[in-house]
N, C-alpha and C positions, 0 to 999 in steps of 0.2 A: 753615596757610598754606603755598601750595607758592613757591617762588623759584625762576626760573630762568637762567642765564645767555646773556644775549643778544648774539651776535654779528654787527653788520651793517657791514658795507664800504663805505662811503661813494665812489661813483667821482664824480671831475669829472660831473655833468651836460651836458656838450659833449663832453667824450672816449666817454660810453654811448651817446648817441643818435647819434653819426656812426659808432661802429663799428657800430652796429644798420640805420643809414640812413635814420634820424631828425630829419638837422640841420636846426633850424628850427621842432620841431613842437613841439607843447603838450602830447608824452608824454614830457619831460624829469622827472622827479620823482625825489627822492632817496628812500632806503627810509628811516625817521624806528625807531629803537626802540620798542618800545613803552613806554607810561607803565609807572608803580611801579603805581600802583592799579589798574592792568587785570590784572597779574599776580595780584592776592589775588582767590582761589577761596574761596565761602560754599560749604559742603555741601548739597546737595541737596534736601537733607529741609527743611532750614532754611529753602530759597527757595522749594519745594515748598509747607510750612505756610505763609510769608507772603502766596502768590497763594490757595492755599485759603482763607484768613481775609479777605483783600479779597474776593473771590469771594461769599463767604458775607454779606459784609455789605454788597455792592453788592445780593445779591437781597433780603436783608431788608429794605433801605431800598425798593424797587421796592413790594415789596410791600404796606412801611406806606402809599406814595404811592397803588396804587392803589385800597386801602382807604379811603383819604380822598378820594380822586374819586369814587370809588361812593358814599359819603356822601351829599357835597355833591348828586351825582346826583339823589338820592333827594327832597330837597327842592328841592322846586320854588315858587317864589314867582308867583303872579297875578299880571298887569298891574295899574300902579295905575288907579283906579276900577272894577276888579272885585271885585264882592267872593266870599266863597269860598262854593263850593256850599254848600248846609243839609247835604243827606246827599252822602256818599262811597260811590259804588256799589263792590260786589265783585264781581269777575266772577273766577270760576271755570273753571278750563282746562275745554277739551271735551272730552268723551268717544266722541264719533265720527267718522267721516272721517280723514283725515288726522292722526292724532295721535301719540304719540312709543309709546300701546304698540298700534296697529293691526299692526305686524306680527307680534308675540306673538301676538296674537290669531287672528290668520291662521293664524301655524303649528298654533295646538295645535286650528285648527276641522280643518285639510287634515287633522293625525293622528287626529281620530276620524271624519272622513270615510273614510280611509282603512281603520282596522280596521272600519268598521264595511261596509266594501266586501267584506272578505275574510271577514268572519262569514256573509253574505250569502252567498256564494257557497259557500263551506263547507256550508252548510244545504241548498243548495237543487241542489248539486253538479252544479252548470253554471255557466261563466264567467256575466258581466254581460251578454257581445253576446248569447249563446243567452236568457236570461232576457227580453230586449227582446224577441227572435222572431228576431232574423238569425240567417242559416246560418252557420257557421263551417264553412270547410275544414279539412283537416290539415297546412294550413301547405304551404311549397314542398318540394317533392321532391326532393331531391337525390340521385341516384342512380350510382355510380360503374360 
């Protein structure tokens, strides 16, 4: 516990604010000591663990919640006088178009497109343009 001694001057509130040039206004205010209890200091660690421990069981509780909304989600009840399908179809994610592993797929078609560009050329030892039939120059010339 730390304790400290507090010393505050109480002036007339009419003597402050006319020698500051004040007289009249609503920033007349005495300084008030402070309370006993605002002076006791908890340690750090102490107030530290007690927001870590709310913390921790503000998200636990969050998360029981949304487990039980997902839940309830999940069932779903007909209107009444419907009654429930016979069968319950399953539909199964796609597998083409737009789907979450098209672009895996993509990448590893591009990388054997690609080694299979340089095997190609390797073999046949003329780039891709000369292979089609176009002429290739030697590039620009720069000449100093």
């Amino acid at each position: 516990m730390i304790a400290a001694a507090h010393t505050v001057t109480v002036r007339p509130a009419a003597a402050l604010s006319a020698r500051r040039g004040l007289a009249g206004s609503s920033l007349r205010t005495a300084a008030k000591p402070p309370a006993r209890a605002a002076l006791r200091v908890r340690s750090t660690a102490t107030r530290a663990e007690g927001i870590v421990d709310d913390v921790m069981a503000d998200i636990k509780k969050k998360i029981a919640d949304n487990k039980e909304k997902l839940e309830r989600a999940k069932i779903v009840a007909s209107p009444p006088g419907v009654p429930p399908p016979p069968v319950v179809p399953i539909l199964e994610p796609g597998k083409i178009g737009f789907v979450e592993n098209a672009e895996r797929q993509n990448s590893r078609w591009s990388m054997v497109g690609w080694w299979s560009l340089l095997l190609v050329e390797l073999v046949a030892g003329k780039g891709l343009l000369e292979i089609m039939g176009f002429t290739v120059g030697k590039g620009i010339n720069f000449t100093f």
